[in-house]
MDTraj code that builds the backbone (N, CA, C; nanometers):
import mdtraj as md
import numpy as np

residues = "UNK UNK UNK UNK UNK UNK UNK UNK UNK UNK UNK UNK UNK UNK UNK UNK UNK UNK UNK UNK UNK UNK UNK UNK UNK UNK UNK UNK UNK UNK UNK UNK UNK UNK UNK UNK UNK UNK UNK UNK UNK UNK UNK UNK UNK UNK UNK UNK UNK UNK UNK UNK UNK UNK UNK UNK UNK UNK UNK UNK UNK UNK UNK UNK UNK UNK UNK UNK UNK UNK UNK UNK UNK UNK UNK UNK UNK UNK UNK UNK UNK UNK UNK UNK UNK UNK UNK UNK UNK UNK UNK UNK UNK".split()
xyz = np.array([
    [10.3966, 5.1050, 5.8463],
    [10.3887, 5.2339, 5.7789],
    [10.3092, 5.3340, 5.8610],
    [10.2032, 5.3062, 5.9093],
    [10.1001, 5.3579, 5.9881],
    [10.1771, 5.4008, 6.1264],
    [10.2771, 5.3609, 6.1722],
    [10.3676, 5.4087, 6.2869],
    [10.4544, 5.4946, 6.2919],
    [10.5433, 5.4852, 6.1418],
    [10.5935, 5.6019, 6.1138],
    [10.5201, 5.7002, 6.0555],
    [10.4422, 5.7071, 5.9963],
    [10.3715, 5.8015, 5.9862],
    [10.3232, 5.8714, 6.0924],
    [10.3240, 5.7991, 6.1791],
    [10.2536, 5.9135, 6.3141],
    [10.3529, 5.9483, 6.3664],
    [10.4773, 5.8793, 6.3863],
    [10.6303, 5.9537, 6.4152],
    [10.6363, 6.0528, 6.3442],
    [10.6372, 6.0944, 6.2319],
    [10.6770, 6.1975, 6.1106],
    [10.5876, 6.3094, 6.1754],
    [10.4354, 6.3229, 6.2047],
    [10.3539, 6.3795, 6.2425],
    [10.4008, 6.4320, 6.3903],
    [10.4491, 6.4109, 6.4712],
    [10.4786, 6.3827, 6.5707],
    [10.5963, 6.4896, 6.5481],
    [10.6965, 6.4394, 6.5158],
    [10.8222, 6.5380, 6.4794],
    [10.8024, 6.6620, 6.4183],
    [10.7146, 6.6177, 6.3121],
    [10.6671, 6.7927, 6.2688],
    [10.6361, 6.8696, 6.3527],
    [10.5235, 6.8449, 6.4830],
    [10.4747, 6.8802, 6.5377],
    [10.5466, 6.9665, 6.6325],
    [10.6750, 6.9013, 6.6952],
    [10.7857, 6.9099, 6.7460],
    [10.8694, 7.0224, 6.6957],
    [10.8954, 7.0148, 6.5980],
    [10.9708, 7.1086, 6.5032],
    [10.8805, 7.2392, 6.4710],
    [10.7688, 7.2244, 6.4369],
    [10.7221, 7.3566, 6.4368],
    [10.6803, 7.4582, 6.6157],
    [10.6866, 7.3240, 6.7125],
    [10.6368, 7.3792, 6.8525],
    [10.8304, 7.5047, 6.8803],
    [10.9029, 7.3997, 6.8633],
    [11.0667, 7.4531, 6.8284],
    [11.0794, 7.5803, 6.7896],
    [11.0594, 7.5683, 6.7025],
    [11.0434, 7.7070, 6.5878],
    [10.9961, 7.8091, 6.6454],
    [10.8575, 7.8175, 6.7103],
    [10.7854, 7.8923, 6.7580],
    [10.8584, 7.9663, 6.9063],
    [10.9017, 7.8771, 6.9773],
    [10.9872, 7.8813, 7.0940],
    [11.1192, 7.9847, 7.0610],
    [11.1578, 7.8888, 6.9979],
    [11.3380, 7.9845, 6.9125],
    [11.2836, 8.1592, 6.9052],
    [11.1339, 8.1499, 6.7991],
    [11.0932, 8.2481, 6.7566],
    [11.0748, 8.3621, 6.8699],
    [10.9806, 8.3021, 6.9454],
    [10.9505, 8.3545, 7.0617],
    [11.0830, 8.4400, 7.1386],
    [11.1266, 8.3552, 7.2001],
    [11.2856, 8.4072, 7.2663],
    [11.3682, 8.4750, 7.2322],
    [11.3910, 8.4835, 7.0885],
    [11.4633, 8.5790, 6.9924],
    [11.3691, 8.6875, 7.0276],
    [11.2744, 8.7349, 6.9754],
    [11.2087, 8.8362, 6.9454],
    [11.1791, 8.9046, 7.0973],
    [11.1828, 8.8372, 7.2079],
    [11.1717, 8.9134, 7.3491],
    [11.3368, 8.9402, 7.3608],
    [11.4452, 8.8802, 7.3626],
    [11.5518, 8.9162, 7.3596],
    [11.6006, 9.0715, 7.2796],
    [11.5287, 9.0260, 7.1608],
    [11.6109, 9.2048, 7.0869],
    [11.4873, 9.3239, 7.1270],
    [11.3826, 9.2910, 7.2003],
    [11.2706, 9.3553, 7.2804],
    [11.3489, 9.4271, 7.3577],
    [11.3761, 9.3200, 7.4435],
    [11.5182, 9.3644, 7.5693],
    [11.6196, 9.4475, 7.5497],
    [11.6959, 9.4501, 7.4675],
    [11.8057, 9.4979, 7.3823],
    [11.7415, 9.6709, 7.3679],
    [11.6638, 9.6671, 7.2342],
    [11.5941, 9.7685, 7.2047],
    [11.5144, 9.8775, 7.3220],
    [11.4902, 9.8478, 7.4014],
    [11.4012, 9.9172, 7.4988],
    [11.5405, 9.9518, 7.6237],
    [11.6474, 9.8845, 7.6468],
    [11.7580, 9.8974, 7.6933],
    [11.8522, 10.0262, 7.6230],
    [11.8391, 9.9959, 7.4906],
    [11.9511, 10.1157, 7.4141],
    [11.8208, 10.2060, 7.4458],
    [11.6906, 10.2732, 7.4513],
    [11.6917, 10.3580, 7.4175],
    [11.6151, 10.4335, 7.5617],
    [11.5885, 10.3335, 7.6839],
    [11.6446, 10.4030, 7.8153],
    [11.7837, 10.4793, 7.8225],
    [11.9041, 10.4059, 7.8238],
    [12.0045, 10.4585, 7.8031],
    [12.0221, 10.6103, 7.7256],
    [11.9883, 10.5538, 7.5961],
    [12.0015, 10.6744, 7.5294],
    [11.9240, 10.8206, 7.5742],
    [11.8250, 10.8218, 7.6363],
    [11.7056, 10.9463, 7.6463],
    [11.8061, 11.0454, 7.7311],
    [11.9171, 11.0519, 7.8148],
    [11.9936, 11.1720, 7.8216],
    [12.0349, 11.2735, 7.6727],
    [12.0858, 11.3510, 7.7974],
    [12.1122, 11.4878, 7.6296],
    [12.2830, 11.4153, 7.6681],
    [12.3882, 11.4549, 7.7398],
    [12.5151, 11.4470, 7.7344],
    [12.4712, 11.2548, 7.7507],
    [12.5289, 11.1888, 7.6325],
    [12.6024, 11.0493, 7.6227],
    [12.7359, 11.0688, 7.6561],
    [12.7893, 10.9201, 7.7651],
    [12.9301, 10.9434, 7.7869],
    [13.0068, 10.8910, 7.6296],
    [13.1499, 10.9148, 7.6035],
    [13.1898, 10.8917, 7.5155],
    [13.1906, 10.7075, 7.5111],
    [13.2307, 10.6380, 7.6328],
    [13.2272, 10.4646, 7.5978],
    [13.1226, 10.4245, 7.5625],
    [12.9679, 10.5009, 7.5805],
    [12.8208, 10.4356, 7.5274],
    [12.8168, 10.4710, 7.3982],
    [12.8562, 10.5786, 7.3370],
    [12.8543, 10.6254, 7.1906],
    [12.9189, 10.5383, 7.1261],
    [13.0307, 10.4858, 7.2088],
    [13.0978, 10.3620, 7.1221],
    [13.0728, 10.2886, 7.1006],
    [12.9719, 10.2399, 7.1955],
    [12.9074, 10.0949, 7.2100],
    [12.7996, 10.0902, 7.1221],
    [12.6984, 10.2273, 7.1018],
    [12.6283, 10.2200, 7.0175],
    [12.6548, 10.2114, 6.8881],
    [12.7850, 10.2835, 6.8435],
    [12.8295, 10.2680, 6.6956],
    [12.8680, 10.1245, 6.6856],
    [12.9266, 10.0317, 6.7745],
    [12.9551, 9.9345, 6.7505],
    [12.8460, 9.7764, 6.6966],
    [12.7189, 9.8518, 6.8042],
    [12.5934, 9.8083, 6.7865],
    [12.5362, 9.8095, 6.6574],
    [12.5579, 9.9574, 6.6225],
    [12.4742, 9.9536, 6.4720],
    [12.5778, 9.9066, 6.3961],
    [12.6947, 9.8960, 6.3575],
    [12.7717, 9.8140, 6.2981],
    [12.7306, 9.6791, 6.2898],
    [12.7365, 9.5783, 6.4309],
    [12.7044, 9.4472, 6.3997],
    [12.5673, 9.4218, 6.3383],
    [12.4852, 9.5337, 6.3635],
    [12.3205, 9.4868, 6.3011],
    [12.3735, 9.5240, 6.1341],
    [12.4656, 9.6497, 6.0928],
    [12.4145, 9.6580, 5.9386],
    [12.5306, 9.5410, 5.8803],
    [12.6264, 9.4505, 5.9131],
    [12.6798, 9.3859, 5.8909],
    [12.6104, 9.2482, 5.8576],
    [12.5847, 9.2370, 5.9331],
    [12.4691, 9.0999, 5.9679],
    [12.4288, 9.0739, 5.8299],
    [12.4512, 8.9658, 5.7209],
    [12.4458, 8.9260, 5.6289],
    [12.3575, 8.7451, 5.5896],
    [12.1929, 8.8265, 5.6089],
    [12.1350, 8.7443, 5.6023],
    [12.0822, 8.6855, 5.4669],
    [12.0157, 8.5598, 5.4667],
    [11.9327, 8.5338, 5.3056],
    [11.7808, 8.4449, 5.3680],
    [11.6771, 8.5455, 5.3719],
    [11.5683, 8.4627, 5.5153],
    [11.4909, 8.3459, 5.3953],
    [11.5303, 8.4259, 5.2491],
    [11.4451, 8.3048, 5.2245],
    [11.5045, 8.1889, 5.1649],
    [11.6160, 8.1421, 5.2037],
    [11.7164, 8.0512, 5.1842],
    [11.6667, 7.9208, 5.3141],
    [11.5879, 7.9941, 5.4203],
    [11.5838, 7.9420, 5.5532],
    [11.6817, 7.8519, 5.5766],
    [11.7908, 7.8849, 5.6039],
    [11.9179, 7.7981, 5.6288],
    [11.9248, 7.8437, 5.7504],
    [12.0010, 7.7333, 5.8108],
    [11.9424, 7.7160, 6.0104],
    [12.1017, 7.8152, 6.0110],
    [12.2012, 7.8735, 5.9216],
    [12.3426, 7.9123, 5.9547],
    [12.2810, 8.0995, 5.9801],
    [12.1783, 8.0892, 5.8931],
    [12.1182, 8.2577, 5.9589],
    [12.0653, 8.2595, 6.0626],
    [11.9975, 8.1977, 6.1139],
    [11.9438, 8.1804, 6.2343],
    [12.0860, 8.1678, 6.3302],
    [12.1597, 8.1063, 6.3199],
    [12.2965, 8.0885, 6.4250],
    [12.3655, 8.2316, 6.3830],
    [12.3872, 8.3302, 6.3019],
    [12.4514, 8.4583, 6.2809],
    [12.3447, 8.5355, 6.3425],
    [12.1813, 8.5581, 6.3973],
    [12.1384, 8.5907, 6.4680],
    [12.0941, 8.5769, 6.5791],
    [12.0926, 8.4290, 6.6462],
    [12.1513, 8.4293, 6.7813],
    [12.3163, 8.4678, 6.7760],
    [12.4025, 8.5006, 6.7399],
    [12.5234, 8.5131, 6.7531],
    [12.4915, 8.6877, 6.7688],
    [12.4048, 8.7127, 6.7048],
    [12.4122, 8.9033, 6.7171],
    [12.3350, 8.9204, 6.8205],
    [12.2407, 8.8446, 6.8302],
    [12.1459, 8.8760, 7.0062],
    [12.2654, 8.8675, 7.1424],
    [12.3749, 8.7294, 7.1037],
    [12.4234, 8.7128, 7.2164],
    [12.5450, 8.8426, 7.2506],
    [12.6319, 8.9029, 7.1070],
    [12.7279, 9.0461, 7.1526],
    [12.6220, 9.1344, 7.1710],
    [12.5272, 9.1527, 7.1298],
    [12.4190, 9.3071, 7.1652],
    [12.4387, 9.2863, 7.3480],
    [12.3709, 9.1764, 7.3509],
    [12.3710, 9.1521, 7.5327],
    [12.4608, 9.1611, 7.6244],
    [12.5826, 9.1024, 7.5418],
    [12.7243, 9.0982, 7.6374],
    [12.7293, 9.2862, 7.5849],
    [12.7215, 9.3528, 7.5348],
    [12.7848, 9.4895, 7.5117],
    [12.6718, 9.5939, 7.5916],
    [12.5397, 9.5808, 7.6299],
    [12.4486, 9.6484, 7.6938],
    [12.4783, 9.5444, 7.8487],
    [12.5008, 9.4397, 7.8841],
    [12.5919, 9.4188, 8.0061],
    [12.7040, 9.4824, 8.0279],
    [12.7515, 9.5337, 8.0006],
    [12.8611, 9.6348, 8.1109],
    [12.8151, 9.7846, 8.0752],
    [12.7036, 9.8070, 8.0514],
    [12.6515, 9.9548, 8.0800],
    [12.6254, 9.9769, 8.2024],
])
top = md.Topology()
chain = top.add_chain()
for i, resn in enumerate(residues, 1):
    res = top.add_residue(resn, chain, resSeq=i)
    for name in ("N", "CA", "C"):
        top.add_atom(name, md.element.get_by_symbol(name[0]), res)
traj = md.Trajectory(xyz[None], top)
């Protein structure tokens, strides 16, 4: 008993170091993102394909249909899924 118990401890430990990591990386990623759209943006004339890209941008963020306090790992995968089109769509700027 005394062995798994320190396994269990062990895994928690693991799982919350995880968490923190995930956390971490997400939150410098839409850092990236954010500080990217709004270099871009600080001209007065936007070309018409970035205006698109931006409407398309704020689309996938007000779409994004989360429930945080459900903590279901499927929101977390619909927001790496929105970090990963923000990136692919500010890559070909």
């Amino acid at each position: 008993m005394k062995s798994l118990a320190e396994e269990l401890d062990f895994v928690r430990k693991s799982f919350r170091e995880s968490i923190q990591a995930y956390s971490t990386r997400i939150e410098t990623q839409l850092t990236m993102i954010r500080d990217t759209v709004i270099e871009q943006t600080k001209t007065a004339n936007l070309p018409p394909a970035l205006i698109r890209d931006l409407r398309d941008m704020i689309t996938l963020c007000r779409t994004l249909d989360l429930k945080p306090e459900k903590g279901r790992r499927k929101d977390l995968k619909k927001i790496d899924t929105l970090v990963e089109e923000l990136h692919l769509i500010i890559q070909n700027w």
